[in-house]
KOLVO-709469 format. One record per residue (C-alpha): residue number from 1; residue in one letter; chain; z, y, x. Coordinates in steps of 0.05 Angstrom, whole numbers, plus 5000, padded with zeros to 4 digits. Each point is the difference from the previous one (the first is absolute). Layout:
<resi: NUM&resn: A&chain: A&up: Z&north: Y&east: X>;
...
// end
This chain:
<resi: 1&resn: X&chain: A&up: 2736&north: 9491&east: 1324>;
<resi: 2&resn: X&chain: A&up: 4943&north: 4951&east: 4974>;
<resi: 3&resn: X&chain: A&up: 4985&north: 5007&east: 4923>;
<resi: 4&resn: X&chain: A&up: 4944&north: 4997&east: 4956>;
<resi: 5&resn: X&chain: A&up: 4986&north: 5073&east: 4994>;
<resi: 6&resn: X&chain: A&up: 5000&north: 5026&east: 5078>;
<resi: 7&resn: X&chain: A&up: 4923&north: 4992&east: 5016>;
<resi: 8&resn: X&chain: A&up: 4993&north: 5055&east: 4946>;
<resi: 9&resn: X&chain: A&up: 5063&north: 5035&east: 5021>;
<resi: 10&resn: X&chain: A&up: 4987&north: 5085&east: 4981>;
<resi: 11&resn: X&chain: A&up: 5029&north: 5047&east: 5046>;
<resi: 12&resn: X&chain: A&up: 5070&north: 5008&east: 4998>;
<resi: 13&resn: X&chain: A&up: 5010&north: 5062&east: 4940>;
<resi: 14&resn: X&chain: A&up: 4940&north: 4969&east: 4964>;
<resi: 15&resn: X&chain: A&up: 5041&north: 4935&east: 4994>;
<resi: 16&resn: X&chain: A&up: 5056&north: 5040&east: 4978>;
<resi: 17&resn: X&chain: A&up: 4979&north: 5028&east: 4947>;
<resi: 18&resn: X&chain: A&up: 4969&north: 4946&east: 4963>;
<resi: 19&resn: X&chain: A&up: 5070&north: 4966&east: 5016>;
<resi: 20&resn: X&chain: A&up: 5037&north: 5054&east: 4970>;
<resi: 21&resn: X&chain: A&up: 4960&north: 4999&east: 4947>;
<resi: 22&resn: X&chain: A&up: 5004&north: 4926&east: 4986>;
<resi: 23&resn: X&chain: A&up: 5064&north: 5005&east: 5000>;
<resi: 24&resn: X&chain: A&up: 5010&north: 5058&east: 4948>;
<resi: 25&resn: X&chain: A&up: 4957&north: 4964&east: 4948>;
<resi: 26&resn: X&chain: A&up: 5037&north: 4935&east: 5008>;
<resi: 27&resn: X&chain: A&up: 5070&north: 5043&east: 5000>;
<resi: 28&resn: X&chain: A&up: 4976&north: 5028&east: 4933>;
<resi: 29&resn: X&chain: A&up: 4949&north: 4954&east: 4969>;
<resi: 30&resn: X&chain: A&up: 5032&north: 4936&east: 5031>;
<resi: 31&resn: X&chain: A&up: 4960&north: 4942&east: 5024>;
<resi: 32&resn: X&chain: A&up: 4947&north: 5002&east: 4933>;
<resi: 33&resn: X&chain: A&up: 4978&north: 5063&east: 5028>;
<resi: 34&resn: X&chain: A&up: 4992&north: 4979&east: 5070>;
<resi: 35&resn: X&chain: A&up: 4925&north: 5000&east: 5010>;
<resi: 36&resn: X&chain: A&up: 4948&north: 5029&east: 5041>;
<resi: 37&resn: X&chain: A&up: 4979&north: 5047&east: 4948>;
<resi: 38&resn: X&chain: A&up: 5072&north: 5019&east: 4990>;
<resi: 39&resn: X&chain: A&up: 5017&north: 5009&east: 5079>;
<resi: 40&resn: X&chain: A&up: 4923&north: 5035&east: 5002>;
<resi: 41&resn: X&chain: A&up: 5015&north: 5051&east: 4946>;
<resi: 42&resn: X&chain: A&up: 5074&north: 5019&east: 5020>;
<resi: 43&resn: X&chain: A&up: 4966&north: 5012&east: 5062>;
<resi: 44&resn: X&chain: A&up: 4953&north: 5038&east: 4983>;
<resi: 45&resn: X&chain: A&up: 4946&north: 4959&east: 5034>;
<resi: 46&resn: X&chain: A&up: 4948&north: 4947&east: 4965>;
<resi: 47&resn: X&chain: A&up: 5013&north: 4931&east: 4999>;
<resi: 48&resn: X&chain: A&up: 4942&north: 4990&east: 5047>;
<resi: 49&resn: X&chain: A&up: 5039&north: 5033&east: 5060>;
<resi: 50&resn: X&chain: A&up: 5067&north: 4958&east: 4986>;
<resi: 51&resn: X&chain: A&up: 4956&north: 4928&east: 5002>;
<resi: 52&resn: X&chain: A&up: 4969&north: 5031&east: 5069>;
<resi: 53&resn: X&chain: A&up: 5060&north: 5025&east: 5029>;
<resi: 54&resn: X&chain: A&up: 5036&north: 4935&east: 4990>;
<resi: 55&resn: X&chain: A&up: 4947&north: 4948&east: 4982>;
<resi: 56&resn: X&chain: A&up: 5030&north: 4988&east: 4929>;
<resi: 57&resn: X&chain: A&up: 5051&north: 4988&east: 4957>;
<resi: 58&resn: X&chain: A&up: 5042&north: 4948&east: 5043>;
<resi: 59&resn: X&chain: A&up: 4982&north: 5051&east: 5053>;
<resi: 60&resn: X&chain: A&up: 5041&north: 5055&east: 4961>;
<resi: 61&resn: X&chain: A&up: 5061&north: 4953&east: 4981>;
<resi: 62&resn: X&chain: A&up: 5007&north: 4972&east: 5069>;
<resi: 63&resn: X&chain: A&up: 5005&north: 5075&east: 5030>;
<resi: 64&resn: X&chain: A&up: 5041&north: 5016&east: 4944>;
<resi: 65&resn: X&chain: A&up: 5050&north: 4944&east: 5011>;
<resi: 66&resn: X&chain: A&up: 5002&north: 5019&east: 5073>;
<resi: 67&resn: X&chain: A&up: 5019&north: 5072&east: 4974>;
<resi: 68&resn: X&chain: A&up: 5046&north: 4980&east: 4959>;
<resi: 69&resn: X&chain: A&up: 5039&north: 4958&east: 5056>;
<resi: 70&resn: X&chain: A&up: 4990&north: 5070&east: 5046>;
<resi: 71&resn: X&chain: A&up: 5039&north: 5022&east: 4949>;
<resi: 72&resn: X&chain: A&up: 5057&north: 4968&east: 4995>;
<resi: 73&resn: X&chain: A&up: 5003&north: 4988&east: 5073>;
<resi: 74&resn: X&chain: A&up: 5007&north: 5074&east: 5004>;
<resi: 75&resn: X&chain: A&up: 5053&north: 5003&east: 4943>;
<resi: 76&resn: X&chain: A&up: 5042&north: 4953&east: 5042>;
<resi: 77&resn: X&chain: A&up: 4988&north: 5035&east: 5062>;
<resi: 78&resn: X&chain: A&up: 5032&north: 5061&east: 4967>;
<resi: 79&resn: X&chain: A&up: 5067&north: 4982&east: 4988>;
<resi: 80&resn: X&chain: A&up: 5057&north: 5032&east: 5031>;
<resi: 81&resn: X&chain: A&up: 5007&north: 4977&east: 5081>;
<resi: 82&resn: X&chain: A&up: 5044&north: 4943&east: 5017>;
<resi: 83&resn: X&chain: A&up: 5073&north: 5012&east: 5000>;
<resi: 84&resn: X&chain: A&up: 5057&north: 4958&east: 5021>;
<resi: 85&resn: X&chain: A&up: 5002&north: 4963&east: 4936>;
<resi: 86&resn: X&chain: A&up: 4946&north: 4944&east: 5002>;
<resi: 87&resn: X&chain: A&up: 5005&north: 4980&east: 4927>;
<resi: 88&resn: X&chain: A&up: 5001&north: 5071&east: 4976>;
<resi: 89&resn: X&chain: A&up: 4926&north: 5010&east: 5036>;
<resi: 90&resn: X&chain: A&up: 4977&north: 4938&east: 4970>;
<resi: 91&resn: X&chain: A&up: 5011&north: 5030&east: 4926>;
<resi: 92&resn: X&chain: A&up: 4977&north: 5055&east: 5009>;
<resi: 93&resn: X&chain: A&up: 4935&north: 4959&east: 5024>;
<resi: 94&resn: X&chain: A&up: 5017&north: 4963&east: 4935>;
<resi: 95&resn: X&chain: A&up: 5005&north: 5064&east: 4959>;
<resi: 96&resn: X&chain: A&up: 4935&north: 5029&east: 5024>;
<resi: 97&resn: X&chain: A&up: 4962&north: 4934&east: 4988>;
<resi: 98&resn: X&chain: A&up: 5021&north: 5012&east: 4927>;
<resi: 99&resn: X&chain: A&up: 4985&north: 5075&east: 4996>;
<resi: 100&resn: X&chain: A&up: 4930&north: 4982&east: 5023>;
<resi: 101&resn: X&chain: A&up: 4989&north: 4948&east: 4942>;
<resi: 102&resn: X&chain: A&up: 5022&north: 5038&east: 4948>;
<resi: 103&resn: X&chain: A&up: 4959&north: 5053&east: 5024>;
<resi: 104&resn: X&chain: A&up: 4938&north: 4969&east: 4982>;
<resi: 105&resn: X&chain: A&up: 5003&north: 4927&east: 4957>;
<resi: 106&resn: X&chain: A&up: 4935&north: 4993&east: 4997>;
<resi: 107&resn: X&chain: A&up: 4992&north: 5015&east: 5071>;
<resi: 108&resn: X&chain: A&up: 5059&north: 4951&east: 5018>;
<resi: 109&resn: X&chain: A&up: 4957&north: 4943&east: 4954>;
<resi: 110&resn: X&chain: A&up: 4942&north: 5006&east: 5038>;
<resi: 111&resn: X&chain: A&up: 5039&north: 4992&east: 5068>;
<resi: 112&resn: X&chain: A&up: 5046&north: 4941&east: 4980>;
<resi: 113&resn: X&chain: A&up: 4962&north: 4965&east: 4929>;
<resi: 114&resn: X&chain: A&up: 4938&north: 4980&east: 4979>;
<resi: 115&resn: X&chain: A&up: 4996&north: 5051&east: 4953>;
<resi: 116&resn: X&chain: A&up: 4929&north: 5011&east: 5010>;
<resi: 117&resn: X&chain: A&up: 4978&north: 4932&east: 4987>;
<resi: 118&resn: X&chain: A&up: 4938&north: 4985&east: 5040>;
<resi: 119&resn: X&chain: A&up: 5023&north: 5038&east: 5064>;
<resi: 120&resn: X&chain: A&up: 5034&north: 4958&east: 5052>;
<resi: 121&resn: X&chain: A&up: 5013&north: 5046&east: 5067>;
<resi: 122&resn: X&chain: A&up: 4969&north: 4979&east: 5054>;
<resi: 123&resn: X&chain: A&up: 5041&north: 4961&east: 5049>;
<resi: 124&resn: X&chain: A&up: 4986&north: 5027&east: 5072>;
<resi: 125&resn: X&chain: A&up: 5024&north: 5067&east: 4959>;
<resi: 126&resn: X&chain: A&up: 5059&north: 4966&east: 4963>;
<resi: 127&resn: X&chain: A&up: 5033&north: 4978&east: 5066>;
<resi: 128&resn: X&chain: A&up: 4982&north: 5066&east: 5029>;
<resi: 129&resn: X&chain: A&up: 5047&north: 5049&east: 4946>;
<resi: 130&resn: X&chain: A&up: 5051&north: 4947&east: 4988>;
<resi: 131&resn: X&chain: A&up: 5020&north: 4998&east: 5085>;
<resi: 132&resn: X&chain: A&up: 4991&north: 5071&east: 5003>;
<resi: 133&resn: X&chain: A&up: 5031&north: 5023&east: 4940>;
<resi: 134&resn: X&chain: A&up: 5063&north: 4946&east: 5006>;
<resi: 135&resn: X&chain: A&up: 5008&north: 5001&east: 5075>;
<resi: 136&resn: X&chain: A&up: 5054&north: 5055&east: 4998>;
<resi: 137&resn: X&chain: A&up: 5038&north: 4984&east: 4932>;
<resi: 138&resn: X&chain: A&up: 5008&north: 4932&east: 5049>;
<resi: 139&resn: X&chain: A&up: 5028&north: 5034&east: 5059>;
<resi: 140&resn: X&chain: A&up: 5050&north: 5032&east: 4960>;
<resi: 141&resn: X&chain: A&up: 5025&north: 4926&east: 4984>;
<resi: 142&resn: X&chain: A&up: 4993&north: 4979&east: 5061>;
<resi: 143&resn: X&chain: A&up: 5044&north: 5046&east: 5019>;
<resi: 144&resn: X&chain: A&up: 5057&north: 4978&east: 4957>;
<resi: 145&resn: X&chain: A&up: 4988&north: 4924&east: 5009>;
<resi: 146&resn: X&chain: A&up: 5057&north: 4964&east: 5035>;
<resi: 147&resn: X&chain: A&up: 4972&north: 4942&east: 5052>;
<resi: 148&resn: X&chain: A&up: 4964&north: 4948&east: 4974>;
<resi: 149&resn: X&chain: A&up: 4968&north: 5038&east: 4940>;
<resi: 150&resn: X&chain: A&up: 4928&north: 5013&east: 4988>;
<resi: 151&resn: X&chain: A&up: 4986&north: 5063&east: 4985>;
<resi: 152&resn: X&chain: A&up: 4927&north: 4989&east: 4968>;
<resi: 153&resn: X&chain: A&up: 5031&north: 4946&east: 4951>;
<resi: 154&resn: X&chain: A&up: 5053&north: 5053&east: 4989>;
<resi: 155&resn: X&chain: A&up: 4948&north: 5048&east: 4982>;
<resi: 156&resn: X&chain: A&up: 4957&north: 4955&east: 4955>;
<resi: 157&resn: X&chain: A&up: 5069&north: 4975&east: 4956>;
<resi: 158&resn: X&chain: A&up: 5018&north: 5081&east: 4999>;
<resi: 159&resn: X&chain: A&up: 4926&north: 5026&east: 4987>;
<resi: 160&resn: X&chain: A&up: 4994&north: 4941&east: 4942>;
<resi: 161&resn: X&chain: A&up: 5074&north: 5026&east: 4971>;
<resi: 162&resn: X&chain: A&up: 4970&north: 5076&east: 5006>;
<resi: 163&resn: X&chain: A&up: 4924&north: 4987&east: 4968>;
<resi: 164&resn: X&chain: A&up: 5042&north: 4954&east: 4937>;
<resi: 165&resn: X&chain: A&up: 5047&north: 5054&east: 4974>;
<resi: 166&resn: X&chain: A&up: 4953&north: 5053&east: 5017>;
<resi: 167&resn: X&chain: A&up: 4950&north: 4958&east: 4956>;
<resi: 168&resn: X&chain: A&up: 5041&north: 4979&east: 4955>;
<resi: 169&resn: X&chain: A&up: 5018&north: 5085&east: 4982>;
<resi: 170&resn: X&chain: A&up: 4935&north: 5013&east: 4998>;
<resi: 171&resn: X&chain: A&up: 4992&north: 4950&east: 4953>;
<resi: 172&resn: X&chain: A&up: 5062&north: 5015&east: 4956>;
<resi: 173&resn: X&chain: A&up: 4976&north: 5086&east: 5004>;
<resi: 174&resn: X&chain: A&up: 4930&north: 4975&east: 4974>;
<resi: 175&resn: X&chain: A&up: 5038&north: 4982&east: 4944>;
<resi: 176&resn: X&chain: A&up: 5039&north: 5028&east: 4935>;
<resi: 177&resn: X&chain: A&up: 5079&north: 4993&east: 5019>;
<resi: 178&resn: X&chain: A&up: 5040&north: 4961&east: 4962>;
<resi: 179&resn: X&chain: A&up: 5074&north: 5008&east: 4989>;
<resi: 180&resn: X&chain: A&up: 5021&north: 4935&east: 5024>;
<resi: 181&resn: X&chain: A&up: 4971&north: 5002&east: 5069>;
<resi: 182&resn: X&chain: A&up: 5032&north: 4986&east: 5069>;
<resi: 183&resn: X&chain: A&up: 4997&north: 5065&east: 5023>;
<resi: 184&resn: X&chain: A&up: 4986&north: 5076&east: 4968>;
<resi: 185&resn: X&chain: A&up: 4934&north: 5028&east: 4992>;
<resi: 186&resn: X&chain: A&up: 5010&north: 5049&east: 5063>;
<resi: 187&resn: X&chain: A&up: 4986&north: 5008&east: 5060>;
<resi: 188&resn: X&chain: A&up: 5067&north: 5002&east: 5022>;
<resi: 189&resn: X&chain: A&up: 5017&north: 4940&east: 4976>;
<resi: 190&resn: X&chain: A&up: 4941&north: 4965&east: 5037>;
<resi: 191&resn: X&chain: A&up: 5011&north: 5031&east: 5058>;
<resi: 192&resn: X&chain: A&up: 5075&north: 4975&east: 5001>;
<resi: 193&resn: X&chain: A&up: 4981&north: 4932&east: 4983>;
<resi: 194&resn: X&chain: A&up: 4937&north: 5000&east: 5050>;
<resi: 195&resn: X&chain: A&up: 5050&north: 5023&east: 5052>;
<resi: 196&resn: X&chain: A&up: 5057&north: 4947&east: 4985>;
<resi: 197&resn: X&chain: A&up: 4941&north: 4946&east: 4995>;
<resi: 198&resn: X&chain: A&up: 4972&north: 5017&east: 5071>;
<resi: 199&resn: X&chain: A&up: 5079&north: 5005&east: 5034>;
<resi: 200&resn: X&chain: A&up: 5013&north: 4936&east: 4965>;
<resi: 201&resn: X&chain: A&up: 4937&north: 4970&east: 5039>;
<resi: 202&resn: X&chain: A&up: 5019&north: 5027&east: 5070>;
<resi: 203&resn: X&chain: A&up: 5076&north: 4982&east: 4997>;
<resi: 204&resn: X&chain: A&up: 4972&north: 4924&east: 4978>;
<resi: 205&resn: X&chain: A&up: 4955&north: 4995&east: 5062>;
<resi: 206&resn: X&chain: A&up: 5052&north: 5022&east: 5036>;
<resi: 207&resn: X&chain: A&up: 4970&north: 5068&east: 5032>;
<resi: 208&resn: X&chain: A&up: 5065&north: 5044&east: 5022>;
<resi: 209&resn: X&chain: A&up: 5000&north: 5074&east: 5031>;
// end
């Protein structure tokens, strides 16, 4: 895959753990603490070795978009096997997309926002995460589409339903409850509504076992 940081690509567990470690501070410091000072001393390294091992700041942000998309291609990939039930394996796709955002906010910001304000992803590397990441949460609906449907516009209305209530909670947990809200400060309360929101969706488009 073509992106701004491969001509200074480390070796493979080198990589790694800068990525792990970008990740960690921007799981716990958010994206204020994302810097190459910050990655370089959760690391363990100097900052010097993070600008040569991926030629900069950009650099760092681009492989750490990619590993966050490697991510939450795998968290997809994990779900249970398909079954007879079509619609059932697409929640659960649905459910795991969720899991993974809540996981991490910040991380989830960096992948879908422009929470870090001068950073825009670089777009050879863009296209690259979003078909590999997407391509089987789209099969799934393919699956279920009757004739005549397209399944990528089937996944771009459902991923769009999925990324606005999962936003939307992370917005609403961010904050201090109060009483008069749609829904309860829990999680089992989001969950229910996240799952009612996404079957609404797929009975609308018209998906079916």
């Amino acid at each position: 895959m073509a992106t701004r940081h491969l001509s200074t690509q480390p070796a493979e567990q080198h990589r790694r753990r800068f990525l792990d470690a970008a990740l960690a501070v921007l799981t716990d410091r958010g994206v204020a603490g994302l810097t190459v000072r910050g990655v370089a001393e959760r690391a363990g390294a100097s900052t010097i070795t993070v600008y040569t091992r991926f030629g900069g700041r950009v650099g760092l942000l681009d492989a750490l978009y990619e590993r966050a998309f490697d991510l939450l291609r795998d968290e997809l990939r994990a779900v249970p096997p398909e079954s007879d039930d079509g619609v059932a394996d697409l929640l659960e796709v649905a459910l795991a997309y969720r899991r993974f955002a809540l996981a991490s906010p910040a991380r989830y910001a960096l992948m879908f926002e422009r929470s870090v304000h001068d950073y825009d992803p670089d777009p050879a590397l863009r296209s690259g995460v979003v078909s590999t990441t997407f391509v089987e949460f789209v099969a799934k609906i393919d699956r279920i589409s009757p004739p005549g449907v397209v399944a990528r516009d089937c996944g771009y209305l459902l991923w769009t339903s999925m990324h606005g209530l999962v936003s939307v909670e992370l917005t609403i947990r961010s904050q201090t409850h109060i009483d008069d809200w749609f829904l309860d400060p829990t999680d089992e309360a989001h969950e229910r509504m996240y799952r009612h929101g996404v079957l609404a969706m797929i009975t609308g488009l018209g998906l079916r076992h």
